[in-house]
Backbone as CSV, one residue per row, in Angstrom:
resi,resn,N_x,N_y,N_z,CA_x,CA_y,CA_z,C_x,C_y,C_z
1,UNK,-36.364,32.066,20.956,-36.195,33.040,19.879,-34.822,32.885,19.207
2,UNK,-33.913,32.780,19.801,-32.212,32.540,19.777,-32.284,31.149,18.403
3,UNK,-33.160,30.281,19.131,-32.829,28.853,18.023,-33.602,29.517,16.857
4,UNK,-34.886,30.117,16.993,-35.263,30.316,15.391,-34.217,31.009,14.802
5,UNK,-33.860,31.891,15.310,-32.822,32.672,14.259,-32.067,32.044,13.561
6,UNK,-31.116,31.292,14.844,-30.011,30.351,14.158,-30.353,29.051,12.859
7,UNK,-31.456,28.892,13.124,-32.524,27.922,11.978,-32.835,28.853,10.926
8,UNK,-33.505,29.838,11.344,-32.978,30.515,9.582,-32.174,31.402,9.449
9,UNK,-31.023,31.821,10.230,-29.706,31.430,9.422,-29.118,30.323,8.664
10,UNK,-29.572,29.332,8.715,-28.715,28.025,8.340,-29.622,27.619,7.130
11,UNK,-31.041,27.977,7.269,-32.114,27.992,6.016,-31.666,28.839,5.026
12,UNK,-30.882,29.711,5.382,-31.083,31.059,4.126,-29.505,30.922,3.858
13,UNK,-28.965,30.220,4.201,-27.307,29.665,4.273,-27.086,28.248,2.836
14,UNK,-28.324,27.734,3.690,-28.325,26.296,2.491,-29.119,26.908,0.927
15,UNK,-29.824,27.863,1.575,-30.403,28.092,0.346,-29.717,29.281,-0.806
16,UNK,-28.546,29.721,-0.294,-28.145,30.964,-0.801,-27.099,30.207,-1.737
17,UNK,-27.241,30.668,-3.100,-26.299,30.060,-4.122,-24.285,30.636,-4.183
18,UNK,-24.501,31.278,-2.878,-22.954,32.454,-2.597,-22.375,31.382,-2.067
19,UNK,-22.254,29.872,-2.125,-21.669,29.592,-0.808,-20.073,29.724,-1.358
20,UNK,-19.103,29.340,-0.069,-17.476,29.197,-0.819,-17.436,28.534,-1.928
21,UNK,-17.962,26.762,-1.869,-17.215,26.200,-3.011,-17.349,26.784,-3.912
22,UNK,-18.959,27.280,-4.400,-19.440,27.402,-5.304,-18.676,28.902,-6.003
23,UNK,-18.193,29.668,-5.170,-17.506,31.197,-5.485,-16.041,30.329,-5.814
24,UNK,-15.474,29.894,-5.072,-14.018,29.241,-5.775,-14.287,28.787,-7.230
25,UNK,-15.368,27.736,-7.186,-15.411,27.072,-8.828,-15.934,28.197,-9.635
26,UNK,-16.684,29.409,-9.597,-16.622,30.359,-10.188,-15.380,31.117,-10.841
27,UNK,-14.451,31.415,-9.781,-13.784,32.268,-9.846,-12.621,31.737,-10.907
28,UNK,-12.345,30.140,-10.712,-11.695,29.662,-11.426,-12.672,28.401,-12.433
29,UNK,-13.271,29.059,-13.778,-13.536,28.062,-14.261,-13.186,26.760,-14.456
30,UNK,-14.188,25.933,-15.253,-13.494,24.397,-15.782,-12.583,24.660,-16.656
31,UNK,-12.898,25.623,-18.042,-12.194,26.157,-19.356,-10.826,26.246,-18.347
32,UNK,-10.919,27.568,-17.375,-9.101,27.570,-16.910,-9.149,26.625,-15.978
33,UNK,-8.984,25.852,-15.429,-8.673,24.542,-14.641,-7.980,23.578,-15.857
34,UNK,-8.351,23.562,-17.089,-8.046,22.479,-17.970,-6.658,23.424,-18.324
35,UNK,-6.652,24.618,-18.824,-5.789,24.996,-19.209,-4.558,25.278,-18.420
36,UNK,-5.149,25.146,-17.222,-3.856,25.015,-16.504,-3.519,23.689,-16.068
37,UNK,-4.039,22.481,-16.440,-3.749,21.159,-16.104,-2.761,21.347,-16.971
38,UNK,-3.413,21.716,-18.391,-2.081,21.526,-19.673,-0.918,21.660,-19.787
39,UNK,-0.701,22.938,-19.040,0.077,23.684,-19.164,1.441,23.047,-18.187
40,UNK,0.523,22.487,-17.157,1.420,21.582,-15.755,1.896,20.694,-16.283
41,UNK,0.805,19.963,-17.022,1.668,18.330,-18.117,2.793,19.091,-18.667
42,UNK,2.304,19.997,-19.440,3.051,19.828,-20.758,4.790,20.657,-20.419
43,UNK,4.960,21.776,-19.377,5.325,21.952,-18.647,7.000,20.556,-17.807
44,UNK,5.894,19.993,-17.052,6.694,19.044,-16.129,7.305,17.659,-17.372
45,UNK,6.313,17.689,-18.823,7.457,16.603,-19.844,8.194,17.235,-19.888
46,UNK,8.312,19.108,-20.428,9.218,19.498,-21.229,10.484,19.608,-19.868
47,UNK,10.537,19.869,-18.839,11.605,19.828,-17.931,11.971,18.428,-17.448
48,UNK,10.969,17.604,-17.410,11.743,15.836,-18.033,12.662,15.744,-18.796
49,UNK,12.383,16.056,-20.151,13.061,15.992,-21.252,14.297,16.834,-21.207
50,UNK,13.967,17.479,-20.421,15.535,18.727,-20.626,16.485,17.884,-19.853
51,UNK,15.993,17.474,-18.642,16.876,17.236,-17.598,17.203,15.816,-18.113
52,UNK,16.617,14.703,-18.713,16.979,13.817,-19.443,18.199,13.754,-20.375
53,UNK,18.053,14.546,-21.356,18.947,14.679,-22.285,19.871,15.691,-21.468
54,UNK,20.254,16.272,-20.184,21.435,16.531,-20.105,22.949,16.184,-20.616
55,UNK,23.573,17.683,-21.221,25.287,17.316,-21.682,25.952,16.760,-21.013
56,UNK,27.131,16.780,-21.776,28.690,16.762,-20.947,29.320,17.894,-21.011
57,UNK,29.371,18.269,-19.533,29.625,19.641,-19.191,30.938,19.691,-20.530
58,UNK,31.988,19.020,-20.651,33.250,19.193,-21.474,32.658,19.424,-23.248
59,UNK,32.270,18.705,-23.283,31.468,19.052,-24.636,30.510,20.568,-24.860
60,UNK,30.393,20.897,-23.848,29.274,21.848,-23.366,30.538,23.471,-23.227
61,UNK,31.645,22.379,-23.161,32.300,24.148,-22.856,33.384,24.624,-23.985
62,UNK,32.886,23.535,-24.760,33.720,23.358,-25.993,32.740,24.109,-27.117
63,UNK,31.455,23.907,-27.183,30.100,24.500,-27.945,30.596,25.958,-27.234
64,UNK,30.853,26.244,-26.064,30.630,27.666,-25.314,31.816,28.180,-26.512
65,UNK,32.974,27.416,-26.286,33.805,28.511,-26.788,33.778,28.502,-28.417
66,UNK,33.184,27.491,-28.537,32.776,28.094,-29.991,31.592,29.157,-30.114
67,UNK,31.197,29.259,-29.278,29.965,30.417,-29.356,30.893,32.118,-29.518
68,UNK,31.906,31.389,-28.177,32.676,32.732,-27.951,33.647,33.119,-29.106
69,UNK,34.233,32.287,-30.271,35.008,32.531,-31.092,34.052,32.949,-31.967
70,UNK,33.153,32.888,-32.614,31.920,33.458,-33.445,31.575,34.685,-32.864
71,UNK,31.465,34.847,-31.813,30.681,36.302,-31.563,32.347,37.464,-31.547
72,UNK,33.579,37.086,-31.437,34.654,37.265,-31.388,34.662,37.764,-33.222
73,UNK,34.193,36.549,-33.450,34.542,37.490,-35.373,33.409,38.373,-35.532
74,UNK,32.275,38.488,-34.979,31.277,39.241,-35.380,31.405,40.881,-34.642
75,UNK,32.075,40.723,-33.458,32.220,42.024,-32.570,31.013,42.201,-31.873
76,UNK,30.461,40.986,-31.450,29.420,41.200,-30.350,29.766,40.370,-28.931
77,UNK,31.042,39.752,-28.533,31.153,39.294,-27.619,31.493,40.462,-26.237
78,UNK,30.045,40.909,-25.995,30.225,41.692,-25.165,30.318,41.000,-23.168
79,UNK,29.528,39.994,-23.747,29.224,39.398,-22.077,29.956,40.222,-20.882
80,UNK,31.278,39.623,-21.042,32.636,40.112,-19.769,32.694,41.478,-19.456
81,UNK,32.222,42.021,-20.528,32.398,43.571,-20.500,31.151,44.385,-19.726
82,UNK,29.666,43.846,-20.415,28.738,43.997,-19.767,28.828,43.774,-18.349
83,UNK,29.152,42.683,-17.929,28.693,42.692,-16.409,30.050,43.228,-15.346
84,UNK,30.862,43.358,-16.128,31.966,44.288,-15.375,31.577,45.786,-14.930
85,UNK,30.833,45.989,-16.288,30.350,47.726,-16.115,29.088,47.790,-14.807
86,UNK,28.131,46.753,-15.091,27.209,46.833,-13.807,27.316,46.174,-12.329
87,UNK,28.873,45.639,-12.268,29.199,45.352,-10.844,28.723,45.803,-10.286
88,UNK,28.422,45.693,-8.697,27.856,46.263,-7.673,26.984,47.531,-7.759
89,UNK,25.954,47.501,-8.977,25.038,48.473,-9.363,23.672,48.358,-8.375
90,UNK,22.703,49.281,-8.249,22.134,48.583,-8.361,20.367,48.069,-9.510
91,UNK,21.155,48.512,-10.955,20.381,47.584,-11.869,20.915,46.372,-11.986
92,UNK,22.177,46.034,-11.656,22.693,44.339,-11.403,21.264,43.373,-10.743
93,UNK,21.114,44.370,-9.303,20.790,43.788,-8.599,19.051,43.587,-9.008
94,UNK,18.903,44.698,-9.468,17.710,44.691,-10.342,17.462,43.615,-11.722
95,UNK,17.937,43.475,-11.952,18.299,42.502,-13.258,18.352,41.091,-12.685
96,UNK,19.071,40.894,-11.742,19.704,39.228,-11.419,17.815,38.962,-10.458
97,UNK,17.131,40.143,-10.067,15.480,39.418,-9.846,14.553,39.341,-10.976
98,UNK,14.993,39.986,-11.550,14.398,39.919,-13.094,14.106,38.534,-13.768
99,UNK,15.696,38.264,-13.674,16.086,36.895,-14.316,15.052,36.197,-13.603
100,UNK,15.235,35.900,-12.342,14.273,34.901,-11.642,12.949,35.021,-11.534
101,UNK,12.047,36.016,-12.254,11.139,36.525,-11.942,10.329,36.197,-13.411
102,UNK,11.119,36.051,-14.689,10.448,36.246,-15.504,10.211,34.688,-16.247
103,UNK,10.628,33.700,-15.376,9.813,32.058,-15.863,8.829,32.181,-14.530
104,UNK,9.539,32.188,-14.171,8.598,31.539,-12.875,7.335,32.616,-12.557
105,UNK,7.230,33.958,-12.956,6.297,34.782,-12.447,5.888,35.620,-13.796
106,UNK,6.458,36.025,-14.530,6.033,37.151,-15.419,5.440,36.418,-16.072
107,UNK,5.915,35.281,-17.037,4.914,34.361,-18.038,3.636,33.824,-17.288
108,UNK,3.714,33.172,-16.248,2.654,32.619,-15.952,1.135,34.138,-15.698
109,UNK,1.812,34.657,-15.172,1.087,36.093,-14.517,0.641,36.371,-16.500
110,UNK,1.642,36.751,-17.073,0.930,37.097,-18.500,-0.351,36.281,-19.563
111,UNK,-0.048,35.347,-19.307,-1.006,34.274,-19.713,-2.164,34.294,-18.884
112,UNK,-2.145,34.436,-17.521,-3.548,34.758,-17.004,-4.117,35.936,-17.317
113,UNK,-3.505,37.287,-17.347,-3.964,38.308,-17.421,-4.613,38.661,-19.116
114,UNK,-4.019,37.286,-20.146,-4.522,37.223,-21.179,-5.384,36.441,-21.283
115,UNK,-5.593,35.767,-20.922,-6.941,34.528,-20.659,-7.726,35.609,-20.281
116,UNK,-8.026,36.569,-19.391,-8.748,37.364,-19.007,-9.070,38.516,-19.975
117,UNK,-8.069,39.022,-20.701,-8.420,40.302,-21.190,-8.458,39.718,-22.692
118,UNK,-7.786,38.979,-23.140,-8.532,38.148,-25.007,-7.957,37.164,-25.157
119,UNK,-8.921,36.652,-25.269,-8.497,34.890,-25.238,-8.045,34.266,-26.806
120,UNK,-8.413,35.393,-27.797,-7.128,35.260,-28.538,-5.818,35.301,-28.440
121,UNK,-5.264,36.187,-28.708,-4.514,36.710,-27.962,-3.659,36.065,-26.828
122,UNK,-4.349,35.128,-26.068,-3.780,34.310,-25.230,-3.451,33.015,-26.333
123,UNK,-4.576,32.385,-26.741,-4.156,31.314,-27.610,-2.918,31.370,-28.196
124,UNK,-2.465,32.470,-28.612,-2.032,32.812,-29.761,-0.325,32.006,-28.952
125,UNK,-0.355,33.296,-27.701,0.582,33.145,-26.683,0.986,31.557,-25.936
126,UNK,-0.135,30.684,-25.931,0.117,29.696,-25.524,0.461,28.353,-26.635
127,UNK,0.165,29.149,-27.639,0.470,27.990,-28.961,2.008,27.885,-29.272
128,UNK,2.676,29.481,-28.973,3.809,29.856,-29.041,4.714,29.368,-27.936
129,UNK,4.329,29.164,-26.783,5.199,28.777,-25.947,5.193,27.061,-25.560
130,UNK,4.385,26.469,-26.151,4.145,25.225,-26.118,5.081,24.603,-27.698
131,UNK,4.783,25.011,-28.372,5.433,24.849,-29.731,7.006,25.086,-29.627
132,UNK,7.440,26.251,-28.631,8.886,26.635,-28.655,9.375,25.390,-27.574
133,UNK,8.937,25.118,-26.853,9.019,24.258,-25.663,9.826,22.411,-26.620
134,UNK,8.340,22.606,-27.539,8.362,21.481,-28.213,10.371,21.145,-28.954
135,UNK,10.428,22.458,-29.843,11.423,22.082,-31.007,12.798,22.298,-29.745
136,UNK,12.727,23.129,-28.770,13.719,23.330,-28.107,14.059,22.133,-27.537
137,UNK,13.787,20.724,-26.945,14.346,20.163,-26.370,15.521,19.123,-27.887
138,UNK,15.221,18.719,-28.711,16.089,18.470,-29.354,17.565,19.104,-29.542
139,UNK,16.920,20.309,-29.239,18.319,21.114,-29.598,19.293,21.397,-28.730
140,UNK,18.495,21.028,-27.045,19.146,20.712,-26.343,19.824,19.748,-26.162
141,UNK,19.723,18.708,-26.533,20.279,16.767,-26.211,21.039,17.253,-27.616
142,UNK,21.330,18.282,-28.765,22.183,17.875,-29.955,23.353,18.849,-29.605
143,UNK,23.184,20.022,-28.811,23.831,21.165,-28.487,23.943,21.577,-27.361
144,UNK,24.500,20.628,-26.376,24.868,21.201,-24.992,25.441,22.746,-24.815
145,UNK,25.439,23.362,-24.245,26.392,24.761,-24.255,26.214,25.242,-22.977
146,UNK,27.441,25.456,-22.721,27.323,25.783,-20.833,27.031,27.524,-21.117
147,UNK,26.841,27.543,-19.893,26.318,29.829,-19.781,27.674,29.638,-19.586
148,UNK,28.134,31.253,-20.056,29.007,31.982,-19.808,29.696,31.729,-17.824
149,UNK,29.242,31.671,-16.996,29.313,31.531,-15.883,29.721,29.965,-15.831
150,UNK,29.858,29.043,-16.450,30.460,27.692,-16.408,31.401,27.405,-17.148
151,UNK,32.015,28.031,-18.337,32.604,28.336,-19.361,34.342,28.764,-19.444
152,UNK,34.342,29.398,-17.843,35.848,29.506,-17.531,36.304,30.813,-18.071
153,UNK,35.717,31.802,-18.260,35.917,32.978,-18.604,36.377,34.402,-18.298
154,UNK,36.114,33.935,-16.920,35.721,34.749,-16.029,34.547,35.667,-15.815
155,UNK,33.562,34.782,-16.017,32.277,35.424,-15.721,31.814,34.501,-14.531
156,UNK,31.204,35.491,-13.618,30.834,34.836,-12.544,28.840,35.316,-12.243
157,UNK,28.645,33.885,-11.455,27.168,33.670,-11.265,26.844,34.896,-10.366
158,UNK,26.212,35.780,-10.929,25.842,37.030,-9.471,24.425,36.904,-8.610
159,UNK,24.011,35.822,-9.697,22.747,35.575,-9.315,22.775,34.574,-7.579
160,UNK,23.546,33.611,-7.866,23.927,32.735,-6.466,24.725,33.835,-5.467
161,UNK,25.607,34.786,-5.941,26.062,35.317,-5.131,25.692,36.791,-4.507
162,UNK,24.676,36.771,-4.978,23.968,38.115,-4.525,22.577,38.338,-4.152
163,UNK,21.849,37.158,-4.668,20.674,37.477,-4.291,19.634,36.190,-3.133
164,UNK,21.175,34.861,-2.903,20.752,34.076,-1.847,20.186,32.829,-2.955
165,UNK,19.795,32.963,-4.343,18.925,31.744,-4.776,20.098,31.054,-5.621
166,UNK,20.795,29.900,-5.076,21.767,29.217,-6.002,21.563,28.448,-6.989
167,UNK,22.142,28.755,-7.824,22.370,28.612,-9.192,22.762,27.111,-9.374
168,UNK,23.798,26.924,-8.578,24.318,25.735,-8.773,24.519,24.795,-7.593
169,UNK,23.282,25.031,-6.616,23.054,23.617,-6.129,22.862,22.267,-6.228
170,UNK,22.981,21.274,-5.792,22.751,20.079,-5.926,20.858,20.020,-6.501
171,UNK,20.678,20.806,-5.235,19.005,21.001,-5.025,18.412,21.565,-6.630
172,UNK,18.961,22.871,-6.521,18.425,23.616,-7.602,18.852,22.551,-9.413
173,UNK,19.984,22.258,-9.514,20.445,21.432,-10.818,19.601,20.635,-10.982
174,UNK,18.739,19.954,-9.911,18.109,18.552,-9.917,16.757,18.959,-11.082
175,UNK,16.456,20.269,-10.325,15.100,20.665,-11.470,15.378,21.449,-12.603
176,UNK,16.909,21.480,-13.085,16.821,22.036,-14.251,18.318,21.493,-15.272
177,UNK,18.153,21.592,-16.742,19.243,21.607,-17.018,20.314,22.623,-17.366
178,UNK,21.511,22.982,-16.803,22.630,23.650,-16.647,23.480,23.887,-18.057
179,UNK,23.223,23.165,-18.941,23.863,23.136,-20.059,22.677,23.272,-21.172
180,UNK,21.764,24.066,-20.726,20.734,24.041,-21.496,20.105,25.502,-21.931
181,UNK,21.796,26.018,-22.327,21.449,27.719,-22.507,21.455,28.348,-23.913
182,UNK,21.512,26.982,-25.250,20.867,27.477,-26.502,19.711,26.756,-27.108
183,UNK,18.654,27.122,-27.071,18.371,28.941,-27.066,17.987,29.237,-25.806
184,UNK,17.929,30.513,-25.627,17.753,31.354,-24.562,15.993,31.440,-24.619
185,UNK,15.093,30.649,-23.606,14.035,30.822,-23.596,13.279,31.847,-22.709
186,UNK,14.435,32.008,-22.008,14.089,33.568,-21.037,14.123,34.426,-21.927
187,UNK,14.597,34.602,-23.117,14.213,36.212,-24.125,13.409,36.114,-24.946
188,UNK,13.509,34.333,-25.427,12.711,34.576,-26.657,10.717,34.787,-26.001
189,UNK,10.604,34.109,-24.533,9.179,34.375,-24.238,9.003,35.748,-23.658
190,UNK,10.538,36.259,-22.989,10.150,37.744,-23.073,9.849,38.636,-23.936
191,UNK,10.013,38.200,-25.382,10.308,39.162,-26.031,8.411,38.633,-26.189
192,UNK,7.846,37.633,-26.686,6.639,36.767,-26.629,5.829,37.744,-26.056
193,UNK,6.250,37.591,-24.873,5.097,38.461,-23.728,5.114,39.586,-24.258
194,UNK,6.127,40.591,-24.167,6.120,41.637,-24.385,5.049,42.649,-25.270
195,UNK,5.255,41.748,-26.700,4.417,41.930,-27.909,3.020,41.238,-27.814
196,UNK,2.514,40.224,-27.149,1.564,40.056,-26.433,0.918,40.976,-25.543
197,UNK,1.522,41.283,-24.670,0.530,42.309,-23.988,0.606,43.869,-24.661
198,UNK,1.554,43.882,-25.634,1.245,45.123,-25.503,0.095,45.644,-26.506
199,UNK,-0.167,44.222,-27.245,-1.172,43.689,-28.105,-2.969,44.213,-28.096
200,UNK,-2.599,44.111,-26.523,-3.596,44.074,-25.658,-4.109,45.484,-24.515
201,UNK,-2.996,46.123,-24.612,-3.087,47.340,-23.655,-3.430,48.717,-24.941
202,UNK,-3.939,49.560,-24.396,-4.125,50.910,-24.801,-3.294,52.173,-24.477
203,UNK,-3.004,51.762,-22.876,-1.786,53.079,-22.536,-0.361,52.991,-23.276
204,UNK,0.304,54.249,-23.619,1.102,53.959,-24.333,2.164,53.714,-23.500
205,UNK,2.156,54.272,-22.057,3.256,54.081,-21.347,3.198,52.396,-20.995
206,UNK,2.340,51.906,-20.970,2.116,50.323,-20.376,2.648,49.534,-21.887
207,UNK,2.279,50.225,-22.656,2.550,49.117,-23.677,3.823,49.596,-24.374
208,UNK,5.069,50.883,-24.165,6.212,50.760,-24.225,6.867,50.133,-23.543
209,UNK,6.380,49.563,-21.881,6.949,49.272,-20.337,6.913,47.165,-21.115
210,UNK,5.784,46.891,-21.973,5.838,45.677,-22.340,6.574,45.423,-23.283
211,UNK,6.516,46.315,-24.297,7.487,46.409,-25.565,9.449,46.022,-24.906
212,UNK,9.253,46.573,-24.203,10.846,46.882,-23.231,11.247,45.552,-22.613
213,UNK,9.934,44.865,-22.041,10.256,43.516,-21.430,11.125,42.794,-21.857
214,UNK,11.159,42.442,-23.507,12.221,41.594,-23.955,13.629,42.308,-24.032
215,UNK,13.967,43.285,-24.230,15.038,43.857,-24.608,15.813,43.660,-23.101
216,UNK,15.087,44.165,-21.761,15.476,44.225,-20.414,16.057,42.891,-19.707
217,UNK,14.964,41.421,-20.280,15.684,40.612,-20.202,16.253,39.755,-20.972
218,UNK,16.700,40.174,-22.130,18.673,40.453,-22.706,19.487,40.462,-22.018
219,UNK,19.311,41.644,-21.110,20.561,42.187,-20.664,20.682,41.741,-19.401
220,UNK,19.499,41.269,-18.913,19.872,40.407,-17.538,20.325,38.991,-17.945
221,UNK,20.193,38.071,-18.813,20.541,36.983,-18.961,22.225,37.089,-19.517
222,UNK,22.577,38.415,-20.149,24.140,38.243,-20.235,24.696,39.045,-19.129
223,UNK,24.393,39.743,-18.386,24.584,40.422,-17.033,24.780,39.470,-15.772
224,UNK,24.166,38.581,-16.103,23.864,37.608,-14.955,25.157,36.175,-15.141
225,UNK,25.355,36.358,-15.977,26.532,35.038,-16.391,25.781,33.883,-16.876
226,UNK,24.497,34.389,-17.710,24.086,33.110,-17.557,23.734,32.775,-19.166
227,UNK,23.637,33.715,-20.037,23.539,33.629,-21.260,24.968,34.111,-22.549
228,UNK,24.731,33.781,-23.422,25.593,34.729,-24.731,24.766,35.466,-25.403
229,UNK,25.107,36.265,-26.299,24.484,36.982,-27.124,23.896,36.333,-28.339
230,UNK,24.844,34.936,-28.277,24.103,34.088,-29.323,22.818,33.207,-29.004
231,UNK,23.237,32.935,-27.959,21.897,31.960,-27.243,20.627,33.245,-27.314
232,UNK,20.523,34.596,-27.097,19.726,35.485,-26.873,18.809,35.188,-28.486
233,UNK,19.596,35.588,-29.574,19.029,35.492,-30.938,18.798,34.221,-31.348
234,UNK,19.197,33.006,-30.758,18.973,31.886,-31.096,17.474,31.348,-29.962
235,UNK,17.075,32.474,-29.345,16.113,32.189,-28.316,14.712,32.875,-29.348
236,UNK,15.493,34.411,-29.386,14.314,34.894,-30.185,13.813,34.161,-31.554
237,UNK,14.721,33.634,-32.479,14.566,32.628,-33.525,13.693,31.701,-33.090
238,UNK,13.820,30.573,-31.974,12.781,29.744,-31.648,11.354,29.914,-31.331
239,UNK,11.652,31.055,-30.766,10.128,31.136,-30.115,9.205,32.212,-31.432
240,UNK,10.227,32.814,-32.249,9.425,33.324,-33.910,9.036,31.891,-35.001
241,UNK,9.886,30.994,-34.134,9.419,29.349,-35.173,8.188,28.832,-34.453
242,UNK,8.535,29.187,-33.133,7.314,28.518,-32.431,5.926,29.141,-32.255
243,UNK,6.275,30.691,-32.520,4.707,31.099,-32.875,4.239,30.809,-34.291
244,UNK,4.910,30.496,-35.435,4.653,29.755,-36.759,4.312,28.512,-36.912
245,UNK,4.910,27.452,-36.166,4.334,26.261,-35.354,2.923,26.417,-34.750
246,UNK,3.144,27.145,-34.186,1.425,27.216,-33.236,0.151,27.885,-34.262
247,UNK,0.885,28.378,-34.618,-0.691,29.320,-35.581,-0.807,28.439,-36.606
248,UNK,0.134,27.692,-37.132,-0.352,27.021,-38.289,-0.943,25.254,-37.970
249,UNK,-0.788,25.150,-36.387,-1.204,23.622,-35.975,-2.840,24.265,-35.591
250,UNK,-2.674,25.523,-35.266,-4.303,26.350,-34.544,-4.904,25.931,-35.813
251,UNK,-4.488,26.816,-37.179,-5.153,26.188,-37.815,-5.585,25.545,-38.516
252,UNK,-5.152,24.623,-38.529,-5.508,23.242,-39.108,-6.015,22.691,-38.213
253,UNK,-6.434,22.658,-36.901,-7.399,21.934,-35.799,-8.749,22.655,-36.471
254,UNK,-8.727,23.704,-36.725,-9.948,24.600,-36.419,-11.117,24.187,-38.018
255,UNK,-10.264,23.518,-39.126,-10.519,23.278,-40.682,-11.319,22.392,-40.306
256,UNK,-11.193,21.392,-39.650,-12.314,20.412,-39.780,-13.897,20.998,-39.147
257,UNK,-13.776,21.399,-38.332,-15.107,22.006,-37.748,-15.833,23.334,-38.638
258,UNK,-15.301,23.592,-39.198,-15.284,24.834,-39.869,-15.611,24.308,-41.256
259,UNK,-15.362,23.333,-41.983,-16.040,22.553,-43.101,-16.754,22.026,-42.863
260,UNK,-16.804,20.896,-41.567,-18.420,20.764,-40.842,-19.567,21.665,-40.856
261,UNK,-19.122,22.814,-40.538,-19.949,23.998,-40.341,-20.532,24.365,-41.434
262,UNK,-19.898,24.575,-42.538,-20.284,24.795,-43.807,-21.285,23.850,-44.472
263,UNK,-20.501,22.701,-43.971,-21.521,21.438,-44.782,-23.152,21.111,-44.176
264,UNK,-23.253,21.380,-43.037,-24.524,21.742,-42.162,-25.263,22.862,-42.987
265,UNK,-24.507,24.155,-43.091,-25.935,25.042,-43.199,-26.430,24.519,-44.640
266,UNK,-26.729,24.252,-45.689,-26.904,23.711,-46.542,-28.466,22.742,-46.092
267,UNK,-28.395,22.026,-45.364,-28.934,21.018,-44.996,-30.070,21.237,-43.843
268,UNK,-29.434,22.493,-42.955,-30.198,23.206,-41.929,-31.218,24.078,-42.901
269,UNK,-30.728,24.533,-44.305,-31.461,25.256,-44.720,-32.661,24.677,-45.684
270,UNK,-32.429,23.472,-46.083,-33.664,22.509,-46.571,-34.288,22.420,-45.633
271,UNK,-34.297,22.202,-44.299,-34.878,21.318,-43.291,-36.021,22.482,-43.248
């Protein structure tokens, strides 16, 4: 009696369309499998390219202090001042996870949760950050500029020194470039996301809490020693070029199929 059972268990096992693989390849389509291949390419060139065209730190701190003599005539060189006031806070400490939280976790997390909830909407988001990705590395290899925290200012990294993840390891430098802080792509995709999801939400408290995203990390990227106030607006500038870039390459992909389309019904309608 024992073996029949176990025989159709294993009958109603082979025959049941629930199995794992088949719930994994569900859960994650082909459509998102590709889009996240893309995203990995396109991704691992653009941090090629950064780390390629790395500055010279001296050249790099020479751009800084020209950043700092400009924001000096304008009356926005707040940096030194800012992160003096939130010493040993703890929104410092709140802020310096922020910083680390919002490439590596908030964008990616936003782009899924838009793939899911409108895949406009996501397009829109991924045309923009692929496009900003694009014009930004030139401007890196023409405009080295060290952060405030390399610059000799007396601004110091709080991020290495407070929260354990160094800034300026051998390890950590290897995967990124250090002199690669205009524009500021931590605000301009925060600010991205922000207006993206809130695009997308109905609560008003959720979609002031997204609205806020970019403004919040502002103030962690000059809090943290790791940005200027110029790199911040020169971040938001790119990534407002790069959603103009993206919508206008969207559509012009989309013209040819779409005059196809036209030129068919005509022909569908003789038939």
């Amino acid at each position: 009696m024992g073996g029949l059972t176990r025989a159709y268990r294993q009958a109603m096992l082979a025959a049941s369309p629930f199995r794992p693989s088949s719930v994994s390849r569900a859960v994650i389509s082909s459509g998102a499998r590709a889009q996240i291949g893309v995203f990995l390419l396109a991704y691992l060139v653009y941090s090629a390219a950064r780390w390629v065209f790395v500055g010279d730190l001296g050249a790099a701190q020479e751009h800084a202090e020209w950043i700092v003599d400009l924001e000096r005539r304008l009356g926005v060189a707040t940096e030194a001042s800012v992160q003096s006031a939130l010493n040993g806070s703890l929104i410092l400490w709140l802020l310096n996870h922020a910083y680390l939280a919002a490439q590596l976790v908030v964008v990616p997390g936003a782009l899924i949760f838009l793939y899911r909830r409108s895949r406009p909407v996501y397009e829109r988001l991924r045309n923009t950050i692929l496009a900003t990705w694009l014009i930004s590395i030139p401007v890196y290899a023409a405009f080295p500029v060290a952060p405030p925290r390399l610059a000799d200012m007396g601004i110091v990294d709080t991020i290495s020194s407070q929260t354990g993840f160094a800034m300026d390891s051998s390890l950590t430098t290897s995967f990124y470039n250090e002199l690669a802080a205009v524009p500021s792509l931590h605000v301009g995709f925060a600010v991205a996301v922000g207006i993206a999801i809130a695009a997308t939400v109905s609560r008003p408290l959720v979609k002031t809490a997204a609205l806020l995203w970019g403004p919040a990390i502002g103030l962690a990227v000059v809090a943290t020693g790791n940005h200027f106030m110029f790199d911040i607006a020169a971040g938001v500038v790119a990534s407002a070029v790069g959603y103009g870039i993206g919508t206008a390459a969207a559509r012009a992909s989309s013209r040819p199929s779409a005059s196809a389309g036209r030129a068919l019904r005509p022909r569908l309608a003789e038939a």
